[in-house]
C-alpha positions, -999 to +999 in steps of 0.1 A: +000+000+000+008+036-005+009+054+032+012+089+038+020+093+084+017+127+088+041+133+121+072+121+126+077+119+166+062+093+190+034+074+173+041+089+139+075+073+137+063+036+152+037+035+126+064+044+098+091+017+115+061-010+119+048-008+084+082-001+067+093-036+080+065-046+061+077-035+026+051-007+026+056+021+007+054+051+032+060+084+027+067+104+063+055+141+065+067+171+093+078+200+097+099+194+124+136+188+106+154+172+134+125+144+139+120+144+101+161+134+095+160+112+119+134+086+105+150+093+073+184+079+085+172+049+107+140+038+083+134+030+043+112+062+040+106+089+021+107+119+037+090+151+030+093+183+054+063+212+055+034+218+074+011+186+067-018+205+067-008+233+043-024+218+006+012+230-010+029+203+013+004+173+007+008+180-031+048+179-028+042+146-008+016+133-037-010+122-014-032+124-039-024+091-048-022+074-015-040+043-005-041+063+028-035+087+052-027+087+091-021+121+106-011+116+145+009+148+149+006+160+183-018+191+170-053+177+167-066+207+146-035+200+119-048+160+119-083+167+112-073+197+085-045+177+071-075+148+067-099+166+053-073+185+024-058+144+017-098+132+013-106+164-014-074+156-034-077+120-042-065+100-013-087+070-004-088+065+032-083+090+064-071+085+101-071+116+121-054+107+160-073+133+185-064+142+216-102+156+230-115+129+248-153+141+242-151+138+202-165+105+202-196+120+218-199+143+187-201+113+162-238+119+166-240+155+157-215+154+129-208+132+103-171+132+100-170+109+073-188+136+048-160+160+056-134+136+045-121+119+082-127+083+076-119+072+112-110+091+150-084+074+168-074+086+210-042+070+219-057+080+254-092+067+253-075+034+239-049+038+267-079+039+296-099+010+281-068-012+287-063-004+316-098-010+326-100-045+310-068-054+333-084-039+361-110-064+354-084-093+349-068-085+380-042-117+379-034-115+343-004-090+324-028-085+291-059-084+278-081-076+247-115-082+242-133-095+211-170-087+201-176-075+233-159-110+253-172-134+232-138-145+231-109-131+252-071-129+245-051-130+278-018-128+289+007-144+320+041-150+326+042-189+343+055-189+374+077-215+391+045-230+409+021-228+383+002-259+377+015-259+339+049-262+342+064-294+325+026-302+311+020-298+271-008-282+255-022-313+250-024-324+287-032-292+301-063-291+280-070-320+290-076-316+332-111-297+320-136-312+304-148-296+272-121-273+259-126-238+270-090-217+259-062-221+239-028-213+238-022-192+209+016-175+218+048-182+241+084-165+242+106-185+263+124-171+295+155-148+279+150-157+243+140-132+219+122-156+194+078-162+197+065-196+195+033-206+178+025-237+199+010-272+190-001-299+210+028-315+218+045-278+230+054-282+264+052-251+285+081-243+309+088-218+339+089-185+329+073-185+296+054-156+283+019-169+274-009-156+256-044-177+260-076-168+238-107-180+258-141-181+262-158-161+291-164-197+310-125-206+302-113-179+323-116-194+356-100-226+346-070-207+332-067-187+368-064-225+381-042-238+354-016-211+356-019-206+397-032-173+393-054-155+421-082-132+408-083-104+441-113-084+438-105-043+434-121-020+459-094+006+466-073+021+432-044+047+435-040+062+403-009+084+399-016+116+371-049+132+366-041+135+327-068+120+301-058+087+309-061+093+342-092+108+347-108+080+320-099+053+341-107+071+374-140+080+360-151+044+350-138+028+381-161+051+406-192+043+384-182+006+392-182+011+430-147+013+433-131+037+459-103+056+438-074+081+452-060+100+427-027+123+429-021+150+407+012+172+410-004+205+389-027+224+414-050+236+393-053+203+373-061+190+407-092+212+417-101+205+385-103+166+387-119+172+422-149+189+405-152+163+378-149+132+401-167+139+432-166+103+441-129+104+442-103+116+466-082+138+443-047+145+462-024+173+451+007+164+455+039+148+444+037+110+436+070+109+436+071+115+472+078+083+489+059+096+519+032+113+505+024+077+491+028+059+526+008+088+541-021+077+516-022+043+528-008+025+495+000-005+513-038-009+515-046-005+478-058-033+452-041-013+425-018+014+415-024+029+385+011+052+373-001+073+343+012+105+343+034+120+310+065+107+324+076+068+318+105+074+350+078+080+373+054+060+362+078+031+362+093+041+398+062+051+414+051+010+402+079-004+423+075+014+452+040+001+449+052-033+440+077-029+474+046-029+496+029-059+479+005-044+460-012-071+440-015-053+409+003-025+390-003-013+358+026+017+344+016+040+313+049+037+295+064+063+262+092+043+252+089+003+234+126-006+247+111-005+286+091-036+278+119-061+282+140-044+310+106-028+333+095-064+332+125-078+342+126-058+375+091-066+382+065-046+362+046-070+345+016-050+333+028-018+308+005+000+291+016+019+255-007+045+231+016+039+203+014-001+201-023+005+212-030+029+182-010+007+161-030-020+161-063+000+158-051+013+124-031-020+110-063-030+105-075-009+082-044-023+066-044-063+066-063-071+035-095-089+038-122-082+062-102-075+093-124-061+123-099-065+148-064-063+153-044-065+186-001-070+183+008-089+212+032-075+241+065-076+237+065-106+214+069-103+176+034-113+165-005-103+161-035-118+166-063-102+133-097-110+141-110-117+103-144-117+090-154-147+063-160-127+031-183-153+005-153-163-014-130-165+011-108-199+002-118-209+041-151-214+038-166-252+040-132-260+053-120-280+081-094-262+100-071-294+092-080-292+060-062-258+051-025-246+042-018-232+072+013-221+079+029-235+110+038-199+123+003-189+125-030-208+147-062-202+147-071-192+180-109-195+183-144-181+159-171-166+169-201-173+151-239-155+158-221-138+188-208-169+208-172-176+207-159-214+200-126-225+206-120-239+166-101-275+172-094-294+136-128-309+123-147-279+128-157-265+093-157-224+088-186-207+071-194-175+054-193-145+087-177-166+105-153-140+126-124-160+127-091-150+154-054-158+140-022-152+157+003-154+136+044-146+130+046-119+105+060-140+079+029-156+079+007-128+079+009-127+035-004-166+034-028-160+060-044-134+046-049-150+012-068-179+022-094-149+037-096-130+005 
């Protein structure tokens, strides 16, 4: 495909690095030199600087003949503009990233798509719904929800006494009766490399695992991995930001007692007229004592999402020091995944992997509704809908080339997910999950076009 990224720092470079490894053409668009140079130097890009929403620059950049455009420069006014001048010159699809959490209120009152803005994305709204699903999974690292839970992707790290250790997918499977999850991922204690695994994979101390399951699976998977589900009922978030407030926001309207600490005063006052329901506590939550004073040793969860990764990150271990049982840090920078977990955060949280996988979707060819790139492993799970002549349909699962770097992880069919095992034959909208490696990802989608 032909993309246009308009903005070259944070998500705006990702996007350019992710899809560049994929051979796409992309052409990178800012007026910011310094950020511009450097994706020229360290990615197989074309680089164009200018305003991106000045017409003059667009035209230099030949959008006009782009498959699409993503504009996710940290100006939500230049996104929308820069969309809306792409869409009247001949490109086919828009993507504007906002930053006004309200906008997806407005989608009532104005159609977007008649001004040329195909699709809104919020790094932070997509931030806070994570964060709320793993408040939800307390005991797992990951989570992503398809169709509204008809079928679930989770992930864990196996611990020493887990109850899988040394079995295979075969024989874990089998301690239940009926089969309720699957395994769909693993990266192996200090390798690099993901594993797709079969039935005869044995899982080991340790491993990274992603699990797609069904909503009655998930109990058996908090007995097969030794897991403890602890019920929330006191949060401390750390930064009253969008994320912040978000997750604060749907938390009291679930009955959950929430402190949150906010260093900016008037930020602060604020928050406290927005969320009467919440203690909001100026302060510094980098203060060790300021933490202490506010009882975190008696918190469920601790929440760090301000601005800054370092804090965030920090503020988690102090938290992590006193036993809280889960913390979840809002982190900027990819290369923290490996070494944050390695000193004990397991559960990050990042808007540009997050906003990535919203927009790969629009993409993966075929029908793909969903999309979700799995944490810090090298591979996706796409959530594809059965188009009529998709070469899948009538098919048992056995029965196709499927590459052995890709599974199918479960379908859900009429609403109800089913974990797909070999006979079971695929029809026409059939939404079908696949994680797959992306070498894979070329074969896979053929077989749904």
């Amino acid at each position: 495909m032909n993309i246009a990224i308009a903005g070259a720092s944070d998500i705006g470079f990702h996007l350019a690095k992710l899809l560049s490894f994929e051979s796409q053409d992309i052409t990178l668009i800012d007026a910011d030199k310094e950020a511009l140079n450097y994706a020229d130097n360290h990615l197989d890009i074309r680089a164009i600087k200018g305003d991106p929403s000045a017409l003059a620059t667009l035209k230099k950049a030949e959008v006009d003949k782009a498959d699409m455009i993503i504009a996710v420069t940290p100006s939500e006014t230049t996104n929308l503009m820069c969309c809306l001048l792409a869409k009247q010159i001949g490109c086919k699809k828009t993507i504007a990233r906002i930053t006004d959490i309200e906008f997806e209120k407005y989608k009532k009152d104005v159609d977007f798509q008649a001004l040329g803005i195909d699709e809104l994305v919020s790094p932070e709204e997509l931030a806070a719904e994570e964060i709320q699903l793993l408040i939800h999974q307390s005991a797992f690292e990951n989570s992503h929800e398809f169709e509204d839970g008809a079928l679930t992707m989770m992930g864990t790290t196996l611990e020493e006494d887990a109850p899988f250790i040394g079995k295979t997918v075969r024989e874990a499977a089998e301690i239940f009766p009926g089969v309720h999850f699957m395994p769909i991922a693993i990266k192996r204690k200090e390798t690099i490399n993901t594993i797709i695994p079969r039935g005869d994979t044995c899982f080991e101390e340790g491993d990274q695992v992603y699990f797609t399951t069904l909503p009655e699976g998930v109990s058996e998977l908090y007995s097969l991995t030794g897991e403890v589900k602890n019920k929330i009922k006191n949060v401390m978030i750390l930064g009253g930001g969008r994320v912040g407030y978000m997750t604060a926001a749907d938390l009291c309207s679930r009955g959950i007692n929430v402190k949150l600490i906010e260093l900016d005063k008037e930020r602060a006052i604020e928050m406290a007229e927005k969320l009467p329901d919440s203690l909001i506590i100026h302060g510094d939550g980098r203060d060790v004592a300021l933490l202490l004073e506010e009882n975190l040793d008696e918190m469920d969860a601790f929440l760090g999402v301000t601005n800054d990764s370092e804090t965030n990150i920090m503020s988690c271990l102090m938290a992590k020091s006193k036993d809280v049982s889960k913390i979840i840090a809002l982190i900027e920078n990819m290369d923290y995944f490996e070494l944050t977990k390695s000193i004990g955060v397991d559960t990050l949280v990042n808007k540009k992997m997050l906003t990535a996988n919203t927009i790969f979707r629009y993409i993966r060819r075929g029908e793909v509704v969903d999309l979700a790139k799995l944490n810090n492993m090298d591979a996706e799970i796409v959530e594809f809908k059965v188009q009529q002549n998709a070469k899948v349909i009538g098919k048992a699962i056995k029965a196709l080339d499927f590459p052995k770097t890709a599974t199918i992880g479960g379908v859900i069919r009429n609403g109800a997910g089913i974990i797909a095992l070999g006979d079971f034959i695929i029809q026409q909208d059939d939404l079908v999950l696949v994680c797959c490696l992306p070498q894979s990802i070329s074969r896979v989608e053929q077989l749904f076009l």
